[in-house]
C-alpha positions, 0 to 999 in steps of 0.5 A: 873386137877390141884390144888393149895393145897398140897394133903396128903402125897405129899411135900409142893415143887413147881412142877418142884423140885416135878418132878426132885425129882421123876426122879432122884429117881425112878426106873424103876418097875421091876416085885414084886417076891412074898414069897406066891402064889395063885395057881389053879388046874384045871381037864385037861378033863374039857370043856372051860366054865367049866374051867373059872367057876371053876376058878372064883368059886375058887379063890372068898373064898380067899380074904374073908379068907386071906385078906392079898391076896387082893390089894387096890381098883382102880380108873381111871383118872377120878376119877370112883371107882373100886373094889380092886383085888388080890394083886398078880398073880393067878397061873392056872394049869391043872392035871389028876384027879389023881394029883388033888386028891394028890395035894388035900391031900397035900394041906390038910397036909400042912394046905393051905388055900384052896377051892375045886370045886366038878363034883357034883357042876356042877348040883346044881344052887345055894350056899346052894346046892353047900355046900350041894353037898360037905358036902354029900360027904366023903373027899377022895371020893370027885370028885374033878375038880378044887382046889385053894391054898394059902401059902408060895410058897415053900408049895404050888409048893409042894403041886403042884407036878405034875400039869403043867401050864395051856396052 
């Protein structure tokens, strides 16, 4: 598609100098190293359908309390809008319920944003009874399946310690 009028923030050059330009000053992308991480730990016992719901479950609460994680909306060529996504990488790990359980109290100490997934959640059917299955339950008695974590990458490896790389 092809249009006369310079878009904003584009220069008022012809076409060929705007494309020498562009060649002789871009670089090849290379992989953005990020100061935060999103990480999520997930129970190593879980079946496979649990482990994608926790998941998508997890990560949902991050961009409505961390608007910083989330990237800028998408667009194909032609033009159909899509929903912005998390600006970086999202970590999966897996951990005996033992490692989740420190990682929780670490996470906790450390004051990462965090979201937790309970077995409880498993039974209920909707978002009023998840909230009330995990406000019933005391914080160190909470039977925890998955956990997602924001923050400096430092903080959250050690929030982290134990948990090992979903395969």
């Amino acid at each position: 598609m092809t249009n006369d009028s310079p878009q904003p923030g584009t220069s008022q050059q012809p076409a060929s100098a705007q494309t020498a330009s562009a060649q002789t000053t871009s670089a090849p992308a290379r992989p953005a190293r990020f100061d935060t991480k999103i990480a999520v730990v997930l129970r190593e016992d879980l079946q496979t359908w649990q482990r994608l719901n926790v998941t998508a479950f997890l990560v949902s609460g991050l961009g409505a309390k961390v608007p910083e994680v989330i990237g800028e909306p998408y667009a194909d060529a032609d033009g159909t809008p899509y929903l912005p996504m998390f600006r970086q990488p999202v970590l999966i790990f897996e951990a005996t319920k033992e490692t989740l359980t420190a990682a929780h109290a670490r996470a906790l100490s450390r004051g990462l944003p965090r979201s937790v997934f309970t077995s409880d959640l498993f039974a209920t059917g909707n978002d009023h009874d998840n909230r009330a299955a995990v406000r019933a339950v005391p914080r160190d008695q909470l039977d925890l399946v998955g956990l997602a974590v924001y923050g400096p990458r430092n903080s959250v490896d050690k929030a982290l310690k134990g948990a090992r790389m979903h395969s």
